[in-house]
C-alpha positions in Angstrom: 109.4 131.9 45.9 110.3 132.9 49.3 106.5 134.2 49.9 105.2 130.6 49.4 107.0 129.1 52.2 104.6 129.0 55.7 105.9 131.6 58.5 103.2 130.7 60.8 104.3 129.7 64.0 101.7 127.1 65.1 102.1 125.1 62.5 105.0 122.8 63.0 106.5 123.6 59.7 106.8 127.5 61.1 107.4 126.6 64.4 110.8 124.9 63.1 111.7 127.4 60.4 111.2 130.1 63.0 113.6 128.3 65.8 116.3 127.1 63.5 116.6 131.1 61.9 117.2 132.2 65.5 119.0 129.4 66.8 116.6 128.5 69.5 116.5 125.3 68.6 118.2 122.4 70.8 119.6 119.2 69.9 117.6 115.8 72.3 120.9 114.5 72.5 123.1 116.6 73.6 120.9 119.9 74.3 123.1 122.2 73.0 121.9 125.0 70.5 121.7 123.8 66.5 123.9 126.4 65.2 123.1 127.9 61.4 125.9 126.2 60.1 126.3 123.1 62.1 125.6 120.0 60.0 122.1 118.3 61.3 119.7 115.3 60.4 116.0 115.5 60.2 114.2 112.2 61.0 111.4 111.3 58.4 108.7 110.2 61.0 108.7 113.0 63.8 110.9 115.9 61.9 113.0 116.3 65.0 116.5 118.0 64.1 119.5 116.7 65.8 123.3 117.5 65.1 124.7 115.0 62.6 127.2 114.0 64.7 125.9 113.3 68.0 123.0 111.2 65.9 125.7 109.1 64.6 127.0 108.3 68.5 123.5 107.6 69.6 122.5 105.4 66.6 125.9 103.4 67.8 125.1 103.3 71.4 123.9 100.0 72.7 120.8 102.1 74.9 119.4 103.2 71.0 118.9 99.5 70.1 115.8 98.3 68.9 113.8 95.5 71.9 114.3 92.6 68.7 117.7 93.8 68.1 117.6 93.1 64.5 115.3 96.1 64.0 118.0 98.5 63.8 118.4 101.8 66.0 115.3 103.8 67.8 114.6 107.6 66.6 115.6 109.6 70.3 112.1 111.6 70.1 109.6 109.1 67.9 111.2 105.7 69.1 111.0 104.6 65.3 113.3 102.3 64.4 115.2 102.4 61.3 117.9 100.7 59.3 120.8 102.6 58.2 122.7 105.2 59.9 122.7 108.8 58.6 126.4 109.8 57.2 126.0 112.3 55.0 124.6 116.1 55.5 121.9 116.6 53.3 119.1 119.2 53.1 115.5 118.4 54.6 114.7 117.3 50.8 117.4 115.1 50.5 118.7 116.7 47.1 121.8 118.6 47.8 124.9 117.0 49.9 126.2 120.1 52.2 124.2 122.7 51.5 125.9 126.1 52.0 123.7 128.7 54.4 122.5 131.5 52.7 120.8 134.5 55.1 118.1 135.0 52.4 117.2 131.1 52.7 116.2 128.8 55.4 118.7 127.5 57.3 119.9 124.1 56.4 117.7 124.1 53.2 118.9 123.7 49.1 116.3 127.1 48.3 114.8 124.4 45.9 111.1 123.1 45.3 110.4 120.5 48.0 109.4 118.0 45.2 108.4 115.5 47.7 105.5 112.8 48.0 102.6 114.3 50.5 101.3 112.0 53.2 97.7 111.5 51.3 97.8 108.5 49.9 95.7 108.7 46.9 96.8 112.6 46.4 99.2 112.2 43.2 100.9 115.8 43.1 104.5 116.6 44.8 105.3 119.0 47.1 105.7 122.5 45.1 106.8 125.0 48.4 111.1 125.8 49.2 112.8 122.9 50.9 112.1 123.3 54.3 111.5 121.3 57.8 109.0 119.5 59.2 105.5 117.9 57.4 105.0 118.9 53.9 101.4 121.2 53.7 98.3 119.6 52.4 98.0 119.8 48.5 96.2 122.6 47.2 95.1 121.4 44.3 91.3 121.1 43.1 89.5 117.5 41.9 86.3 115.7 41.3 85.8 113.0 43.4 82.5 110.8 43.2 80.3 109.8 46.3 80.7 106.6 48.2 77.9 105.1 45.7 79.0 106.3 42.9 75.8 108.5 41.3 77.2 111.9 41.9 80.8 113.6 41.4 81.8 116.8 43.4 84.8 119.7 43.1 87.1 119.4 46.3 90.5 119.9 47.2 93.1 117.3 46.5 93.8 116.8 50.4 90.6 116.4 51.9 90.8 113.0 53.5 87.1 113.0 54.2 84.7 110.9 51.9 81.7 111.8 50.0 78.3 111.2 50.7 74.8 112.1 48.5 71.4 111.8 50.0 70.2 108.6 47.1 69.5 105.0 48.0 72.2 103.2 47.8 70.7 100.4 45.0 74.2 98.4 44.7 73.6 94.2 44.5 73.4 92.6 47.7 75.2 89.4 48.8 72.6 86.8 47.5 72.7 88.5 43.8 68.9 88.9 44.0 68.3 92.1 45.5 69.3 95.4 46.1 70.2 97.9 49.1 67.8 100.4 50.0 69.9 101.9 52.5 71.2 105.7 51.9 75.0 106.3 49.7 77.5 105.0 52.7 80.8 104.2 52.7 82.1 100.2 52.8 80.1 97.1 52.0 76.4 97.3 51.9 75.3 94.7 54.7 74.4 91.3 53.7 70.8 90.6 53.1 68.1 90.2 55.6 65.0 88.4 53.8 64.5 84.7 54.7 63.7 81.9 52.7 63.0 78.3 52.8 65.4 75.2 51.6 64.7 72.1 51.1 67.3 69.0 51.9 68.7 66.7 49.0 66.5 63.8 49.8 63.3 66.1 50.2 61.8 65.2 53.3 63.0 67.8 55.5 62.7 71.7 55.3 64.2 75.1 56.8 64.2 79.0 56.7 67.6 80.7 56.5 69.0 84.3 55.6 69.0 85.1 51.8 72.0 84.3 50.3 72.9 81.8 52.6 76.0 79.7 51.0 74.6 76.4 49.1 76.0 73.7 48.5 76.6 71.5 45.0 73.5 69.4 44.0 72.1 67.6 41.5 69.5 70.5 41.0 67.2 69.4 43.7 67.7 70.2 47.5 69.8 73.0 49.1 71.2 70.9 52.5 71.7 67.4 53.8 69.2 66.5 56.7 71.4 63.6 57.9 68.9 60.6 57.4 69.0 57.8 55.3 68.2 58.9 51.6 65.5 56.0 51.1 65.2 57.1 47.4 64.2 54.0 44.9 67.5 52.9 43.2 67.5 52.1 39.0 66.7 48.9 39.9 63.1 49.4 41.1 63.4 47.2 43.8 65.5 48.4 46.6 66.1 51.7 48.3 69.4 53.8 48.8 71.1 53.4 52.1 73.4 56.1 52.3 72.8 59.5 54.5 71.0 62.4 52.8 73.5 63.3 49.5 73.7 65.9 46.8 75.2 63.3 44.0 72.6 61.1 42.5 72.1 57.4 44.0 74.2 55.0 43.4 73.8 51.7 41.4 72.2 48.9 43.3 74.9 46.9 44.6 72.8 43.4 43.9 73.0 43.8 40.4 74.4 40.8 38.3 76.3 43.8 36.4 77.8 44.7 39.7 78.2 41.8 41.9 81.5 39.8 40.6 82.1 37.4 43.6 80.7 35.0 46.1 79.1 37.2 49.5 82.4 35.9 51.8 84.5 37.8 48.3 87.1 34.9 47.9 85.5 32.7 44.9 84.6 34.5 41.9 81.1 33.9 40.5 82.4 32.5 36.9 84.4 29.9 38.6 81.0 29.0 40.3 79.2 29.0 36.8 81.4 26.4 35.8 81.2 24.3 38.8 76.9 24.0 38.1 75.8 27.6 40.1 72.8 29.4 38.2 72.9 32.5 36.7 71.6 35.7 38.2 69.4 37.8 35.8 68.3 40.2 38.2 69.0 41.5 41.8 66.7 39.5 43.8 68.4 36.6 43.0 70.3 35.0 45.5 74.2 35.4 44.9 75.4 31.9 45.0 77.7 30.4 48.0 81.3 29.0 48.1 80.6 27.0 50.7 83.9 28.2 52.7 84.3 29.6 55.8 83.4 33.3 56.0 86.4 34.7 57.3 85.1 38.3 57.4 86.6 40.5 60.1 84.7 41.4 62.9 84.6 44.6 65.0 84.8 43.3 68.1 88.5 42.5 67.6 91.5 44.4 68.9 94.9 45.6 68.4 96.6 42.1 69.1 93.9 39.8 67.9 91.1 40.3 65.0 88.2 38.3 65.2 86.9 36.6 62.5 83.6 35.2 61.2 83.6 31.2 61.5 80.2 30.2 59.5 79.9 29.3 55.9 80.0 31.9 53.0 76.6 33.2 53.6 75.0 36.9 52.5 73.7 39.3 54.8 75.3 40.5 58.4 77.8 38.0 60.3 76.4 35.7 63.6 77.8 37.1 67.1 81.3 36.3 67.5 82.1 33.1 70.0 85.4 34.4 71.0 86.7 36.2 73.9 88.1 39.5 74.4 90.2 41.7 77.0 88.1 45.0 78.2 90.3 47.4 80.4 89.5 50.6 82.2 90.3 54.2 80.0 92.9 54.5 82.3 94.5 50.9 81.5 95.4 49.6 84.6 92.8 46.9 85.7 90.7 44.4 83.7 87.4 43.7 83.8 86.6 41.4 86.1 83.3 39.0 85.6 81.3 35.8 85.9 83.8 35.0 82.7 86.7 35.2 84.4 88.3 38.4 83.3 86.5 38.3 80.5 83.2 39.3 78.6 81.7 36.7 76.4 82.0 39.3 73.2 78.8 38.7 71.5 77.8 40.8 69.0 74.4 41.8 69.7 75.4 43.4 72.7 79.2 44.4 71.6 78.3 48.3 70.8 76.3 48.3 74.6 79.6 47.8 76.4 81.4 49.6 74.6 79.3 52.7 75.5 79.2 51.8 78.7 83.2 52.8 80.0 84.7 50.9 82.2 86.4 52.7 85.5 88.7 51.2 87.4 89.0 52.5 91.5 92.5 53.7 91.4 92.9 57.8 92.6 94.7 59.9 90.6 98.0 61.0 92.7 98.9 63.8 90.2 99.1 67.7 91.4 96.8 69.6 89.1 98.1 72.7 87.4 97.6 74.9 90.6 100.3 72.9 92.0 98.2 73.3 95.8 95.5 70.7 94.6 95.9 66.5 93.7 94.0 65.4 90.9 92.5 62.3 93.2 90.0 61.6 90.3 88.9 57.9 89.7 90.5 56.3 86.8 92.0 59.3 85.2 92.6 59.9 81.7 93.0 63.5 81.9 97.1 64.5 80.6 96.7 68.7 81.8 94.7 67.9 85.3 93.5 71.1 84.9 92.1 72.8 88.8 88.6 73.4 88.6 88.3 74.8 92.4 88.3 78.6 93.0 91.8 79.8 94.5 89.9 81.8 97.8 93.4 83.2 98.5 93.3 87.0 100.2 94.0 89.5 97.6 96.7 92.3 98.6 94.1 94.6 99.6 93.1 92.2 102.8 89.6 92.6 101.9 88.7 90.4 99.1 89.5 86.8 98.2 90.8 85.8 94.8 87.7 84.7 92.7 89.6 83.0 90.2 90.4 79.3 89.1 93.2 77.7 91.2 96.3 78.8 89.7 100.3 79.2 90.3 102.0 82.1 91.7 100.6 85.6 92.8 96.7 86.5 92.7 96.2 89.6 91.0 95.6 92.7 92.4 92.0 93.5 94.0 89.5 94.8 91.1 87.7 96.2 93.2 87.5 100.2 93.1 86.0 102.7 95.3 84.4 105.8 93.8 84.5 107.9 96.8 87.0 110.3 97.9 90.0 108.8 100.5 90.9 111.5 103.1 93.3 111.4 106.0 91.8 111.4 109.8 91.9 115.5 109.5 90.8 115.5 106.1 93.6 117.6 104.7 95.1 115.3 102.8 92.9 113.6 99.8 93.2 110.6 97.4 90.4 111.4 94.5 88.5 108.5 93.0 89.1 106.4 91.5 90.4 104.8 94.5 91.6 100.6 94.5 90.9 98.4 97.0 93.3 98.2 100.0 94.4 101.7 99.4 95.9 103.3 103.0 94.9 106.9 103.5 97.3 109.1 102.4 100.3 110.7 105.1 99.6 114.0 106.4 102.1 116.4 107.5 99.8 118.1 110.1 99.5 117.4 114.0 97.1 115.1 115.0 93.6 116.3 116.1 92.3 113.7 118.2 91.5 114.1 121.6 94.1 112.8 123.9 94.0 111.2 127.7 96.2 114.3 128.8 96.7 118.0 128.0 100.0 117.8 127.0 101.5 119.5 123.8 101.0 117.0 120.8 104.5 115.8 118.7 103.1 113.3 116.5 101.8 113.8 113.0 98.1 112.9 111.7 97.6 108.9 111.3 95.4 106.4 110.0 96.0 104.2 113.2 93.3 104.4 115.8 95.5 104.6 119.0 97.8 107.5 118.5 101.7 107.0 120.4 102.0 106.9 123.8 102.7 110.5 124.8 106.4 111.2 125.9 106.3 114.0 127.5 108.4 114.5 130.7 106.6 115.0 133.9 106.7 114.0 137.9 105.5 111.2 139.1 105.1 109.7 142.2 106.3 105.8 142.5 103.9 103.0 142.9 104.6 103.1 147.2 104.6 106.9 147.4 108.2 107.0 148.5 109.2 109.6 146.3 108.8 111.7 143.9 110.5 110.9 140.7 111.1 113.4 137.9 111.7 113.2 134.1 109.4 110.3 133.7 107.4 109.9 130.3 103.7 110.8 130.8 102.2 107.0 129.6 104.3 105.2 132.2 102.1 104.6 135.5 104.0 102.3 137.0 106.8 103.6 138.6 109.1 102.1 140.8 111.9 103.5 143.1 113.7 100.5 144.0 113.7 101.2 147.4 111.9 98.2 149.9 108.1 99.3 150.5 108.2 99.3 153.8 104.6 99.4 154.3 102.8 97.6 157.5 101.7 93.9 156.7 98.0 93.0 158.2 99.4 90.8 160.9 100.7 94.0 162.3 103.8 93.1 163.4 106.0 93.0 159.9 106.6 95.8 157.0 106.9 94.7 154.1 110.0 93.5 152.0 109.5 93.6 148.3 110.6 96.4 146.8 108.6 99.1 145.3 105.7 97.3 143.7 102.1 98.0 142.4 98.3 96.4 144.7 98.5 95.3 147.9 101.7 93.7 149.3 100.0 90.5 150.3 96.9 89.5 148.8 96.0 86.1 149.0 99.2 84.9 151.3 100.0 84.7 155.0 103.0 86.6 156.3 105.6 84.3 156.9 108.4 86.4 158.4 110.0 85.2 161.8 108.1 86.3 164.7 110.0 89.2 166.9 107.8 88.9 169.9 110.9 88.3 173.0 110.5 84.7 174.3 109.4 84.7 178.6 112.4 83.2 179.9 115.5 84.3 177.3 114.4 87.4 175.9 115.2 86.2 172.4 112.5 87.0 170.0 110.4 84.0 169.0 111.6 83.8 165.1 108.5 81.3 164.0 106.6 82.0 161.4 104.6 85.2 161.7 100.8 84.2 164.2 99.6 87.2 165.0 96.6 85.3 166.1 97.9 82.8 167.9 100.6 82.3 171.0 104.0 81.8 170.5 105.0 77.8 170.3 106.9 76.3 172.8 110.0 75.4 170.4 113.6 75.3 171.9 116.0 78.7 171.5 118.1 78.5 169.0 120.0 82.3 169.5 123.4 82.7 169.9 124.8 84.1 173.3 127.7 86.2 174.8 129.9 85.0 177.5 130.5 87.7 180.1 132.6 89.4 178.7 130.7 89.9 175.6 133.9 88.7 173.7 132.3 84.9 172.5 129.6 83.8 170.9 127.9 80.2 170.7 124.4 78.9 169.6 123.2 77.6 172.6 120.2 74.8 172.5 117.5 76.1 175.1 116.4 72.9 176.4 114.3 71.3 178.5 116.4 70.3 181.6 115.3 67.3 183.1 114.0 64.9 179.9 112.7 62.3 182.4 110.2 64.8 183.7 108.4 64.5 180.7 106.4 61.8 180.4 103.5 63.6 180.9 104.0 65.4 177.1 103.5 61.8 176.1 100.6 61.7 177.9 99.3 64.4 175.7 98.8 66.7 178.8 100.1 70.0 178.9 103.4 70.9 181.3 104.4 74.6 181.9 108.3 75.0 181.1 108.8 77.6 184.1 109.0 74.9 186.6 111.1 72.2 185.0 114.8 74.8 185.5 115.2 76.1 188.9 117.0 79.7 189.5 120.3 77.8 190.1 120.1 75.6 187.2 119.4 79.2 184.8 122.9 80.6 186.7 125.0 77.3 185.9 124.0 77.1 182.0 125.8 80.8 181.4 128.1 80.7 178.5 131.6 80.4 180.3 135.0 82.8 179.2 137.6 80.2 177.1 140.8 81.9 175.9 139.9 83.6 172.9 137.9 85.9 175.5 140.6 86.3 177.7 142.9 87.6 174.3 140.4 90.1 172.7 139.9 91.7 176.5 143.8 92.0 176.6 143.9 93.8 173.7 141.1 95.8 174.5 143.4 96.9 177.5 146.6 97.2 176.0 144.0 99.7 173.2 143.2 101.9 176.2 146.5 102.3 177.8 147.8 103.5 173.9 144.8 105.3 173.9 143.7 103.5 170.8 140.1 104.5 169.2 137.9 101.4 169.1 136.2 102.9 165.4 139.4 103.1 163.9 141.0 100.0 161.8 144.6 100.3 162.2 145.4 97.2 161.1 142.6 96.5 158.5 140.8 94.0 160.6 137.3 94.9 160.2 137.5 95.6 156.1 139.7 92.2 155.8 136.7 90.0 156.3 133.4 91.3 155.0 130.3 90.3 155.9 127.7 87.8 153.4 124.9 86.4 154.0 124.2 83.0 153.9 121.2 83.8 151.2 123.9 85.8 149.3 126.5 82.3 149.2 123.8 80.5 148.5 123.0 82.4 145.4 126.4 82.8 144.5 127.5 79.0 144.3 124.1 78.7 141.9 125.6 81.2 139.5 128.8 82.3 140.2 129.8 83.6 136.9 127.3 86.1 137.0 128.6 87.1 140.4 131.7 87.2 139.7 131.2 89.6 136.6 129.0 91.7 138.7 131.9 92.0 141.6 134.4 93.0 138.9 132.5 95.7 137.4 131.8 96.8 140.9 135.0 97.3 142.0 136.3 98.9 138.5 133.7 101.5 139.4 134.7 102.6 143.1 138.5 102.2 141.7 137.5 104.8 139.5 135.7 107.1 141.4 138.1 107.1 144.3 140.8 107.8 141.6 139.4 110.4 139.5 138.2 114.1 139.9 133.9 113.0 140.0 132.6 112.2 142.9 130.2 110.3 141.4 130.0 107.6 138.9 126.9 105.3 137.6 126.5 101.9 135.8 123.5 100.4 133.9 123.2 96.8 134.2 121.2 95.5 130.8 117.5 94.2 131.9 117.2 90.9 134.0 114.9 88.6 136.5 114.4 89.6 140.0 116.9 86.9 141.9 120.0 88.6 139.7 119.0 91.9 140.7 118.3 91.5 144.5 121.8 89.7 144.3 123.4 93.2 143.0 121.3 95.2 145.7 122.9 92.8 148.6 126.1 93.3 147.5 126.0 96.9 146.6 125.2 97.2 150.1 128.7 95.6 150.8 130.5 98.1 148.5 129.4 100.7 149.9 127.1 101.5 146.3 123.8 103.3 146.1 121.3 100.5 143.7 118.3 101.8 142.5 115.9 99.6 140.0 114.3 101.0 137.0 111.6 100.6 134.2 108.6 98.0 134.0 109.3 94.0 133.8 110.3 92.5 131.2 112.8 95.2 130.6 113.7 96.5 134.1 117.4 97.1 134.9 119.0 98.3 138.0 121.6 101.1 137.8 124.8 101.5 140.6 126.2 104.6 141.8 129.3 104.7 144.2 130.2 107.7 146.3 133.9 108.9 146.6 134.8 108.4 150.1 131.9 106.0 150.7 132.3 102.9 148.6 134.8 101.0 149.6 136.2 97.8 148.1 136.4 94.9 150.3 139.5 93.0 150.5 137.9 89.4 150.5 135.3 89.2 147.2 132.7 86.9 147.7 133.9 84.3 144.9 137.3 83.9 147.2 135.3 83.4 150.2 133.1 80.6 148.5 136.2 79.4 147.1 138.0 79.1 150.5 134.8 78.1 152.4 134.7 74.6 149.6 139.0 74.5 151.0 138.1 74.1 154.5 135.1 72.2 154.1 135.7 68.4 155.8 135.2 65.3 153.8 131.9 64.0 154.4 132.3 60.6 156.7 131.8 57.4 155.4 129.0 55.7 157.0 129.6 52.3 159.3 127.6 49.4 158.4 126.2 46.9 161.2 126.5 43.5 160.1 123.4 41.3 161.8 124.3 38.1 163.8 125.1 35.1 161.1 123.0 33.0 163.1 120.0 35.2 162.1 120.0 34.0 159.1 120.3 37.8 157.2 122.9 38.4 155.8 121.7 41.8 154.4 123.3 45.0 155.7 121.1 47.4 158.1 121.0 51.2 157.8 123.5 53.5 158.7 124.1 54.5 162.4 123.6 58.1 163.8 125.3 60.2 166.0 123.3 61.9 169.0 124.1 64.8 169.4 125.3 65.7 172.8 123.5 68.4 174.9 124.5 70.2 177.6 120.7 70.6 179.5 122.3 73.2 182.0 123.9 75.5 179.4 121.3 77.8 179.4 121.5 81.9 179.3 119.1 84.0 182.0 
């Protein structure tokens, strides 16, 4: 017995035998070995082999539920669902509960016949090899099978799925019943059959050719179809024709016969009442069926729902006169009437009844609905329509950016791009390769390698290989000089060209005379602009420098001085108005002539307009003394003098009182800085303001120049910054901040005056108030410096 069991290993039935004897075999649950004597379960469908008892757990698990969830459990390997859970051990037969192992027998096998059904349906015989795993062999047996048609019989073996086949004609019945197939023994139903012939219709005036066999239906004997026309056969009576459509059946009875025809044409009076009243008897169908003389009453079509129409002449045979009523007509869509000559209505006559009501009648009222696409209104005219179905093409871009949705207008996403490239999708270097077939929109897949593209400069490459056609800017650090060649900076990235040091340019305007202000900066300092810094040229008489606008082509203007002078003693200072001297001398400016200002002040008027000594002078030259005799250093501060009141310029104030938070914040963070360096071990110490405009940072440079703090500005705008840097030793910390001087300055300040009104004479008449008066201001004409 043991010799009919199969031991080859590429069949599955070895394969299985051959793993479970040497315990190679692993459980798909929880891929541990299947021991020799560990309890298992095969599944019917696949033959997979699991242990009993970790079946049991998965078939319990929620993840092994079937997707209907009344379908039971799913198979671990196969998927196939099934029913009941295993409980029992039984061999792969299913005949023996716990089968004991025995070495000369295959593992988890009863050493019985198989005895089971084969797969071959129509093979009856039962497995006859040991109990064993996996698909049952096909059946060895030998049978006689006939051919597809039938003719011949042939010896083959019981589980040979494949059919039979002999080289005769086929010769079974065809469809119609008539003839026969001629094509060779095949397997199936012979195909239906191809000859045509020609049927008549029931009435016999019409003809056609169709396929043999063709289904026919019921008749009288004659005629194989109905043509759809009036019969027009001759009825029993011999005198009138049939009026129904083309029919199988035979004609009916005429409908005038006296055998047939009961009552009066209107159908209310029967015709033996009528006999009695005097009527004549009909013999035959021509004669005229007698009248009751009362109204017809007949309804006619041209009624509606709410009221029928019915015929108002007397009982009468044949078809009823045009109806005299009126009737209601409304558009499909119901929401106008029909509006006429009539009034809202149409004369409903009968004649012309089944013309208008071919002819439908629209109303002018838009649809307002949103069709299915939901983009869309329906906006047709009188619409009936209940699924306002979109009938215009979506044109949306697909997700490949190429293509537009060809579609109907619809709801939600387009679908992808059906388009599909056959050709191979490489990277720029071509080491990295999509194969067809590619879809639409695809990007070019990443490669890992550098970049091979020619670059601006010859500096090492850092980047990988892209599908971009710029490649990165290149960040590698090199020296550059800034954009006013002032120096050279280092560690700059090598895509930045426009550098800038912070530092003022300094470079010679084209009047000459001025350098310019900005600092560092890209092009020409002034390009379409006049310089408009104060003229320094000294001023003939004063020595002051002019401090108009800048005219390098032009002579200085004769304007008044406006410089502040020294007394003697160099210890006072007052703004002194340089003007003219004799005001009555004048009148020839009025004139329009020209008058030279040299001679209008004499030598001995210059020498009484010096500046005179007050007291103030006369205290800061004692102290100067009493300095000397203590032998005092004039650079030294001994008593914080000097540092106690800094020095801001006007610009500065001005620009603080427009934002003085902001300078507030920057003076704190300022003097955190040179606190810090002047108390800690670094000599140096930086800060990074964030990016701003160009008034903030100019406002930082002034007043790092009052700390004592190196400013230097950074980066390109938008994002350009300024960084601080205080010196230990150097930056000093001012005892008066600029928001206390601004906030003393607005202390001191006088109230403004209040104007004085003149009132006008009463007698005037006016009693309106005239413009405020103004103070002259007083001027001394001979207080005039050399």
């Amino acid at each position: 017995k043991q010799s009919d069991v199969p031991k080859n290993k590429e069949t599955h039935t070895g394969s299985l035998i051959e793993q479970l004897t040497t315990e190679k075999y692993e459980c798909m649950v929880c891929c541990e070995v299947v021991r020799i004597v560990a309890p298992v379960w095969s599944c019917q469908n696949c033959y997979h082999v699991f242990h009993l008892n970790c079946i049991k757990k998965w078939a319990r698990s929620p993840a092994s539920q079937a997707e209907d969830g009344n379908s039971g459990w799913r198979c671990p390997a196969c998927q196939n669902a099934s029913t009941q859970v295993p409980k029992t051990y039984t061999c792969f037969c299913g005949k023996v509960h716990n089968p004991e192992w025995n070495r000369n027998e295959i593992p988890h096998s009863c050493g019985e016949l198989c005895g089971k059904k084969r797969q071959c349906l129509d093979c009856p015989h039962l497995c006859n090899i040991l109990c064993h795993p996996g698909p049952c062999p096909s059946c060895p047996a030998f049978v006689t099978k006939t051919c597809e048609c039938g003719r011949t019989s042939h010896s083959v073996r019981c589980g040979q799925s494949t059919k039979i086949h002999c080289s005769n004609v086929c010769g079974n019945t065809l469809n119609c019943g008539k003839h026969s197939c001629t094509e060779a023994c095949h397997a199936g139903k012979c195909s239906p059959c191809q000859l045509t012939v020609q049927q008549v219709c029931y009435c016999g005036s019409n003809f056609k050719e169709v396929l043999c066999g063709t289904k026919e239906e019921f008749s009288d004997g004659f005629g194989s179809f109905s043509c759809q026309n009036i019969c027009g056969k001759k009825l029993n009576c011999g005198r009138h024709n049939c009026t129904q459509v083309c029919h199988p059946q035979p004609c009916q009875l005429c409908p005038r016969l006296p055998q047939v025809v009961y009552r009066c044409p209107c159908g209310q009076t029967p015709l033996s009442k009528l006999l009695e009243l005097g009527c004549v008897e009909r013999k035959i169908c021509t004669d005229p069926i007698p009248s009751c003389g009362k109204t017809c009453g007949k309804p006619l079509s041209c009624g509606s729902y709410e009221f029928i129409h019915t015929c108002e002449s007397l009982c009468h045979e044949g078809e009823c006169r045009p109806c005299s009523h009126t009737s209601n007509i409304y558009c499909r869509c119901g929401f106008k009437k029909k509006v006429s000559i009539y009034d809202w209505f149409w004369v409903c006559l009968f004649s012309f009844f089944y013309l208008i009501a071919a002819i439908t009648f629209m109303c002018d009222k838009r649809c307002n609905k949103k069709r299915s696409c939901g983009r869309h209104k329906c906006n047709e005219v009188c619409c009936v329509d209940t699924e306002h179905k979109c009938s215009l093409v979506c044109g949306r871009k697909l997700n490949c950016g190429l293509h537009r949705c060809e579609e109907p207008c619809h709801r939600g996403s387009c679908q992808t791009c059906w388009q599909t490239s056959f050709d191979e999708l490489t990277c720029y270097c071509g080491e990295s390769v999509i194969y067809p077939p590619v879809p639409c929109g695809t990007q070019p897949p990443e490669c890992k390698k550098k970049c091979t593209r020619p670059h601006d400069c010859d500096h090492p490459v850092y980047h990988s290989c892209h599908s971009e056609e710029k490649c990165p800017p290149c960040t590698y650090l090199t020296q550059k000089w800034c954009m006013g060649k002032h120096e050279l900076r280092s560690n700059i990235p090598c895509h930045l060209t426009d550098i800038s040091c912070g530092l003022r340019c300094n470079q010679m305007l084209k009047c000459g005379m001025h350098k310019c202000k900005r600092i560092c900066h890209k092009g020409e300092c002034l390009i379409d602009e006049e310089c408009k810094q104060p003229c320094v040229v000294p001023r003939l008489y004063c020595n002051h420098p002019c401090m108009a606008p800048c005219h390098p082509s032009s002579p200085c203007p004769t304007t008044s001085c406006s410089a502040k002078v020294r007394c003697p003693k160099k210890m006072h200072r007052q703004i002194v108005i340089a003007a003219i001297s004799i005001a009555t001398k004048l009148t020839d400016l009025q004139l329009g002539d020209s008058v030279e200002i040299s001679r209008l002040i004499t030598k001995k008027e210059m020498k009484q307009a010096r500046l005179q000594c007050d007291e103030e002078c006369l205290a800061l030259q004692r102290n100067r003394r009493l300095a000397e005799a203590l032998e005092i250093d004039d650079n030294s501060d001994p008593f914080n003098i000097r540092s106690s009141g800094p020095k801001y310029s006007d610009l500065l104030k001005e620009d603080a009182r427009k934002d003085l938070k902001f300078v507030s914040d920057i003076e704190k963070e300022m003097r955190m800085l040179v606190e810090a360096v002047n108390k800690g071990k670094h000599t140096k110490k930086s800060h990074c303001y964030p990016p701003m405009n160009r008034d903030h940072r100019r406002i930082i440079h002034e007043l790092a120049q009052v700390y004592g703090i190196e400013s230097v500005s950074y980066d390109n705008e938008p994002k350009r910054n300024v960084v601080i840097t205080a010196v230990k030793g150097k930056s000093v910390c001012p005892s008066n901040t600029l928001t206390s001087v601004l906030d003393k300055e607005m202390q001191s300040r006088p109230p403004p005056p209040i104007p004085h009104y003149k009132q006008t004479d009463k007698s005037s008449g006016n009693s309106s108030l005239s413009k405020p008066l103004k103070e002259e201001p007083v001027i001394d004409y001979f207080d005039v410096q050399d």
